[in-house]
C-alpha positions as CSV (number, residue, x, y, z in Angstrom):
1,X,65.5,134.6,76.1
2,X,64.0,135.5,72.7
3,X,60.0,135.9,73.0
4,X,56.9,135.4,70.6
5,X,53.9,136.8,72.3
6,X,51.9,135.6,68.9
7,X,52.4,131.6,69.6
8,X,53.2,129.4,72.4
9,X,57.0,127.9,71.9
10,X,57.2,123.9,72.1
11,X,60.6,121.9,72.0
12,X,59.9,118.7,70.6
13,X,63.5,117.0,70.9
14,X,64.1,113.5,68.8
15,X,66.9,112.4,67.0
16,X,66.7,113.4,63.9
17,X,70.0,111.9,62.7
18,X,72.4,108.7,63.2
19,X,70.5,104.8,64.0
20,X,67.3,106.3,65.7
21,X,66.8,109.2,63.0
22,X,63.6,107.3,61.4
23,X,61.9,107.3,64.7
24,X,62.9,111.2,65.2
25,X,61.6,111.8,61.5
26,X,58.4,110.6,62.0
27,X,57.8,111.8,65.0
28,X,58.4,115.2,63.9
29,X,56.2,114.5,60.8
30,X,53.7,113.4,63.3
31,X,53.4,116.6,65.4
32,X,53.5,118.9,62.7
33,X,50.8,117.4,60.8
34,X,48.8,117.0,63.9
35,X,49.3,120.6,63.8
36,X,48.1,121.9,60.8
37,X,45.5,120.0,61.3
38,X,44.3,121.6,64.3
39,X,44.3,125.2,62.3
40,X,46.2,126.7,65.6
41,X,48.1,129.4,64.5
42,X,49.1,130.3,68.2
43,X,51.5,127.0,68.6
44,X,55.0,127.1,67.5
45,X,56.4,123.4,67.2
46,X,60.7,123.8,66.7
47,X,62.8,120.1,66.0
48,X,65.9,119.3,68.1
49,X,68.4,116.9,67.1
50,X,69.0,114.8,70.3
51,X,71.4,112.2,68.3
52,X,74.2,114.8,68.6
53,X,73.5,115.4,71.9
54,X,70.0,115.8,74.4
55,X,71.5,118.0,76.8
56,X,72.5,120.1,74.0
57,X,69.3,120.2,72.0
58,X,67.7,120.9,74.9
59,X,70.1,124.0,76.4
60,X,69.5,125.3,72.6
61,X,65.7,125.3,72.6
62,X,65.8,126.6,76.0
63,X,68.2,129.3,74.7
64,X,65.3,129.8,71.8
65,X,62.3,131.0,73.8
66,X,60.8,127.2,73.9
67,X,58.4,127.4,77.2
68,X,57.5,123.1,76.9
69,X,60.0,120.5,76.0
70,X,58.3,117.4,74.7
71,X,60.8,114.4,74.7
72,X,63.2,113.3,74.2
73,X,62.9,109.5,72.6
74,X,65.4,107.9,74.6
75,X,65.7,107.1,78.2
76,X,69.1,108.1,78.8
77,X,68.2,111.3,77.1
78,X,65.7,112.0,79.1
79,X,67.6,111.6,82.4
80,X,70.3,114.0,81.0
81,X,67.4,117.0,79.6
82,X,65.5,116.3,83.0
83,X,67.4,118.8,85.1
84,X,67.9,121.1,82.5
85,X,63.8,121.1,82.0
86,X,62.8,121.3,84.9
């Protein structure tokens, strides 16, 4: 697992494509702008597309270094990441 001992890795996984992708969007616009405007430098925040799969997305930012998983949107997404995040 890749790691990045200059920022703390988040997952933040929303669908960012098919019906729910608007949701996703903002969401993701959300975090990073709440982000920036904290000023902290030492917090990655990475986007996962849950619509073409959660369990996926999640086994990908796992695979990325990602040390918190916030999300995912839906509730049947979240039962399928819940093992894998734990």
């Amino acid at each position: 697992i890749p790691t990045d001992t200059q920022r703390h890795r988040v997952a933040l996984l929303v669908p960012l494509s098919g019906p729910n992708a608007g949701v996703g969007q903002s969401l993701a616009n959300a975090t990073q702008m709440a982000l920036l405007d904290s000023k902290n430098e030492r917090i990655r925040i990475t986007s996962y597309d849950t619509a073409t799969g959660a369990t996926l997305a999640a086994q990908k930012a796992l695979a990325d270094g990602n040390q918190l998983i916030l999300g995912p949107l839906l509730a049947d997404d979240v039962r399928a990441v819940a093992p894998i995040a734990h």
